[in-house]
C-alpha positions in Angstrom: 99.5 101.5 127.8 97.6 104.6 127.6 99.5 106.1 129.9 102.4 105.3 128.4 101.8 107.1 125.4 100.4 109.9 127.3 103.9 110.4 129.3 106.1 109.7 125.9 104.1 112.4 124.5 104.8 114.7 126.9 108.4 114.3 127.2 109.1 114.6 123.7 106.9 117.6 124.1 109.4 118.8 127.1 112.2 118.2 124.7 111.5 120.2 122.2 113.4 123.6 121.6 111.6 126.7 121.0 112.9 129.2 118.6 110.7 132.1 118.7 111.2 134.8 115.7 109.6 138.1 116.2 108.5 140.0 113.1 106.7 142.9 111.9 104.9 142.1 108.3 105.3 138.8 106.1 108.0 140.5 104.2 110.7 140.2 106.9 110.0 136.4 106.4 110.7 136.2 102.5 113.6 138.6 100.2 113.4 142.1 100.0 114.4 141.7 96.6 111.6 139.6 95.3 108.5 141.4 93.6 106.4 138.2 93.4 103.5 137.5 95.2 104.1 136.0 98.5 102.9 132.6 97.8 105.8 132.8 95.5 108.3 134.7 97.2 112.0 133.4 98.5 113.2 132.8 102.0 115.0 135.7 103.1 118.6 134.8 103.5 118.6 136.6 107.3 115.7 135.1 107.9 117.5 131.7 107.7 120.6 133.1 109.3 118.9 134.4 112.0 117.5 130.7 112.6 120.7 129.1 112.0 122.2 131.4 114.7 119.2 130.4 117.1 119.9 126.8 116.9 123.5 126.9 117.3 122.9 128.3 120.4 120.5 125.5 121.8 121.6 122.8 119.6 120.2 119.7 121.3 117.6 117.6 119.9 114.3 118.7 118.1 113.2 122.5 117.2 109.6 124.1 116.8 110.0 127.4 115.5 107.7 129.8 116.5 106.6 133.3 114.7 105.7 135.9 116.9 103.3 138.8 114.5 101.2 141.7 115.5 97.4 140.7 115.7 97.3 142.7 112.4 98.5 139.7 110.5 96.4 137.0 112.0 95.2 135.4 108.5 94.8 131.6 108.5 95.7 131.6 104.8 98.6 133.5 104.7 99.9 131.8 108.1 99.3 128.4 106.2 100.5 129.4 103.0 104.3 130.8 104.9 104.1 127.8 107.1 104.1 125.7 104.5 106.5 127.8 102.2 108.6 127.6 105.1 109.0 123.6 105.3 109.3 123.2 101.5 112.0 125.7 101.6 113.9 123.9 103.9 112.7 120.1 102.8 114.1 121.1 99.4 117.7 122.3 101.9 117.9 119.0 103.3 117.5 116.9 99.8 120.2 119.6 98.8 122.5 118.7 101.5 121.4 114.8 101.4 122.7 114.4 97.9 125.5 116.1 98.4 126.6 114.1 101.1 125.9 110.7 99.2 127.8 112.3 96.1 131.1 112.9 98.8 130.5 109.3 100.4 130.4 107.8 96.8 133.8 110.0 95.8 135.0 108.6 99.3 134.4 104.7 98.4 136.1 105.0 95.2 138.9 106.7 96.5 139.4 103.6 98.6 138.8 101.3 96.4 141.2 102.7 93.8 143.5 103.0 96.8 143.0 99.3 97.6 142.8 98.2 94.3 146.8 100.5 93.5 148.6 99.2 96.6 146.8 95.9 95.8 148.4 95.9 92.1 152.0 96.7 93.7 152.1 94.5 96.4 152.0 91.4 93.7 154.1 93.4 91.4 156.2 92.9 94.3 155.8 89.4 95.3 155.7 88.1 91.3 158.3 90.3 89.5 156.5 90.3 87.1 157.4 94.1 86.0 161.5 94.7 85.6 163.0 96.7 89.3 162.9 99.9 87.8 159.1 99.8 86.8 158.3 98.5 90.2 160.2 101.3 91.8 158.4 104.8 89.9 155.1 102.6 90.5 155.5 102.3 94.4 156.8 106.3 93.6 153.4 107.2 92.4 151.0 104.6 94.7 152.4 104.8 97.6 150.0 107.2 99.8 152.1 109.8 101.3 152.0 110.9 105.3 
């Protein structure tokens, strides 16, 4: 069993991606255009690009990234402090994108059930004449999906 774990460890270990990030200071981490402090500052929008363009070319499974700084920075509280600016920036990008999906899936349902509900409406039209032949006709006009 302990073995197990030991060898799932190690290949999920083996499967993640490295994307190593070479900088020079803190600031080419966070916008030139921000005077705040750092603990405050945005992500720089290379920054991200730059990561984006990493993954795109690796692509498969999980990612660590890594940050590669001169000795000169080695501060456990500012490495802390970016590390976890870092996953909050890009926790709050995923929510961002999350709600957004479930707005366009919601927009997509509707659609199809307004759909349905149309072609649903004109088919019994149809069937029951209940509407006069001209009526029926501009409504199969206007609800019949084109394509």
């Amino acid at each position: 069993m302990e073995e197990n774990l030991k060898r799932n460890k190690e290949q999920r270990i083996k499967d993640l991606k490295e994307i190593a990030i070479v900088i020079d200071t803190w600031d080419d981490i966070f916008s030139d255009f921000d005077p705040r402090p750092l603990s405050e500052r945005t992500i720089s929008g290379d920054f991200v690009e730059e990561l984006k363009k990493r993954y795109r070319e690796t692509r498969t499974g999980n990612f660590v990234v890594t940050i590669c700084a001169p000795v000169s920075l080695k501060d456990e509280e500012s490495e802390r402090m970016v590390a976890q600016h870092l996953k909050r920036h890009f926790h709050h990008n995923f929510l961002q994108k999350k709600r957004v999906l479930k707005r366009i899936r919601i927009r997509g349902i509707i659609f199809v059930c307004v759909g349905v509900f149309s072609l649903g409406f004109l088919t019994l039209a149809t069937y029951f004449k209940f509407l006069s032949t001209l009526a029926i006709e501009i409504l199969a006009i206007v609800l019949m999906p084109l394509g």
